[in-house]
VOGU-3710 file (C-alpha; in Angstrom, 3 decimals, decimal comma):
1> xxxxxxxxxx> 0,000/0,000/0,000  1,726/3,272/-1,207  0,945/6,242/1,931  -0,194/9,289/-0,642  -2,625/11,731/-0,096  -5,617/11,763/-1,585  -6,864/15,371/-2,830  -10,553/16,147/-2,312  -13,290/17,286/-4,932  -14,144/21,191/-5,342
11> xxxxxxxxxx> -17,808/20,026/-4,641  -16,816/18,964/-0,940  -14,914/21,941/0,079  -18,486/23,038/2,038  -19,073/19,692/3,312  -15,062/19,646/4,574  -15,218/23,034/6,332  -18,370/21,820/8,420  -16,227/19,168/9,226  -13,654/21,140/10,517
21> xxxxxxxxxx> -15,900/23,277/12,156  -17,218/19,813/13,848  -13,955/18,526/14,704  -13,149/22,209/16,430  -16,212/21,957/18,596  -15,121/18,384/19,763  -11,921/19,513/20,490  -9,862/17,420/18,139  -7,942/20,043/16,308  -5,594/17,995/14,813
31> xxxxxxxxxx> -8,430/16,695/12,760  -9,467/20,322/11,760  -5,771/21,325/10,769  -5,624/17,824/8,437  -8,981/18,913/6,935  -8,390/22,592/6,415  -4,649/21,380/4,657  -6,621/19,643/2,803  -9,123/22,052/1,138  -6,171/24,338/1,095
41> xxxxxxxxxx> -4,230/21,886/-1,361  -7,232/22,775/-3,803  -8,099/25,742/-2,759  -5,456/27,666/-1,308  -6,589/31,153/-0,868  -10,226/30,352/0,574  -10,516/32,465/3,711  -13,044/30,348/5,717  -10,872/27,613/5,480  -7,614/29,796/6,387
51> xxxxxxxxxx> -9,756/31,407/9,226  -10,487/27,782/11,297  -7,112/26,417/9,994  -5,617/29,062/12,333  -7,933/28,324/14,954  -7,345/24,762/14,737  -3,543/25,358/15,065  -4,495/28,418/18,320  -6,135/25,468/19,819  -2,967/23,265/20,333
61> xxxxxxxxxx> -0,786/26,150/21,553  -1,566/24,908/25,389  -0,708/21,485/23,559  3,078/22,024/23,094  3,675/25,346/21,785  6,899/25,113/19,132  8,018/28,201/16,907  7,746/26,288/13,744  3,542/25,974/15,067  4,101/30,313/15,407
71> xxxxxxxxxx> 5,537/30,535/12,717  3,180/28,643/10,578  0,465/30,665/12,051  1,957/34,163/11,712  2,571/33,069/7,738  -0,917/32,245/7,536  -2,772/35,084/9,068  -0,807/36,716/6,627  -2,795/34,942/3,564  -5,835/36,694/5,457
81> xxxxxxxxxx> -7,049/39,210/2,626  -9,018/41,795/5,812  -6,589/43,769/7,300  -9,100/43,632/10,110  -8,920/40,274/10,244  -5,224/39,818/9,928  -5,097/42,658/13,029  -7,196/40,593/15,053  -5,801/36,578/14,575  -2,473/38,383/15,580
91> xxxxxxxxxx> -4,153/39,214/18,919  -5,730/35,963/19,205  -2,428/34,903/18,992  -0,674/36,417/21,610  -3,675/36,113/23,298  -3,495/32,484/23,397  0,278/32,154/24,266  -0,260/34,465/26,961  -3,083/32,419/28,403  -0,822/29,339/28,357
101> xxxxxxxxxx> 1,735/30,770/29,773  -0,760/31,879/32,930  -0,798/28,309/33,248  2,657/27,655/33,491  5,096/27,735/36,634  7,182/30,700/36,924  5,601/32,538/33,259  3,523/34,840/35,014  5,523/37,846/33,914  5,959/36,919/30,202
111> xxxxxxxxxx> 2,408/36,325/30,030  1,431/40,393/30,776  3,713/40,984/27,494  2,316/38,968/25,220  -1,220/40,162/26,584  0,090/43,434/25,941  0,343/42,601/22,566  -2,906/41,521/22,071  -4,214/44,171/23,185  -2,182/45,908/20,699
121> xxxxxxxxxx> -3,586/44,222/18,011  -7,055/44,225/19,086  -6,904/48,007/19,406  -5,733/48,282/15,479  -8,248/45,878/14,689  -11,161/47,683/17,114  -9,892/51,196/14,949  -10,870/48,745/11,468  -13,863/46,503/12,348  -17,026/45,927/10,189
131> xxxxxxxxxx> -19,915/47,389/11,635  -21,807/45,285/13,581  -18,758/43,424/14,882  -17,563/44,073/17,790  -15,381/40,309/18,578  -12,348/42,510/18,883  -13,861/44,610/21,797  -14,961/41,390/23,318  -11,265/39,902/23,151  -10,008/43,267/24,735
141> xxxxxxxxxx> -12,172/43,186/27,600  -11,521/39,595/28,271  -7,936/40,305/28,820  -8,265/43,231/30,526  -9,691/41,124/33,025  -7,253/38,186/33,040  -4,799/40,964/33,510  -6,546/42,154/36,360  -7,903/38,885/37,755  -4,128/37,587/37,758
151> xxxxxxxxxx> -2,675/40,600/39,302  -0,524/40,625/35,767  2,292/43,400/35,565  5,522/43,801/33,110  8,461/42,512/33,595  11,360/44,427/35,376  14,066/44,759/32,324  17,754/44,023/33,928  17,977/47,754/34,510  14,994/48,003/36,349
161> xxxxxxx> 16,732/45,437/38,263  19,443/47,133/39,352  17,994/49,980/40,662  15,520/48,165/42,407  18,761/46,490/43,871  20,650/49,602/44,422  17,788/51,196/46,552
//
């Protein structure tokens, strides 16, 4: 038996992203990804697809997060044709890591800067949303809270340190 992907038919590619969508909400996004790659071997600019193939990927960061998993997210928010939409994946993304990090011994203080990104890029994305959309405002809140909830504050750079030390 030769191991070789099959590709799908243009006719499924609505059938598929239920799928994924399916597989999401069970929380196997492994599956997702595998379907999303997928309709993206036949379809490779279809931004439904891109948009839960980035959420499938977001939802194994607390998984093992690796660069090569960032970096194959940052390229593909990229593909996102919305600059909206590209403004506000970037925030789920730091978003994410920073909520993983929350859950991780001694992260505490990394996790405040990579909120503070998020919030970054929800702003940008809050300054360019669709009417009637408000997600990005929702995200912002949410870790405004976490922020507060966790008692979250930056990190003290070496210099900061020192004088801190010195005093």
């Amino acid at each position: 038996m030769e191991l070789k992907l099959h590709d799908i038919r243009l006719t499924a590619i609505d059938q598929a992203i239920e799928k994924a969508k399916q597989y999401r909400s069970l929380l196997e996004p492994e599956i997702a990804e595998s379907i999303c790659l997928d309709v993206l071997n036949i379809d490779p600019d279809n931004q439904s697809v891109l948009i839960i193939y980035i959420l499938a990927l977001l939802d194994q960061i607390s998984r093992a997060e690796t660069q090569s998993q960032i970096k194959t997210i940052e390229r593909t928010i990229e593909k996102l044709s919305s600059q909206y939409q590209r403004y506000y994946y970037t925030g789920l993304l730091n978003e994410r890591r920073a909520r993983h990090l929350i859950t991780q011994a001694m992260s505490h203080s990394f996790a405040y800067e990579y909120f503070a990104e998020a919030l970054n890029y929800y702003q940008q994305a809050i300054d360019r949303c669709p009417e009637k959309n408000d997600e990005a405002i929702l995200r912002w809140n949410s870790c405004i809270r976490t922020i507060e909830k966790e008692k979250l504050k930056p990190r003290l750079d070496s210099e900061d340190l020192m004088v801190d030390m010195e005093s």
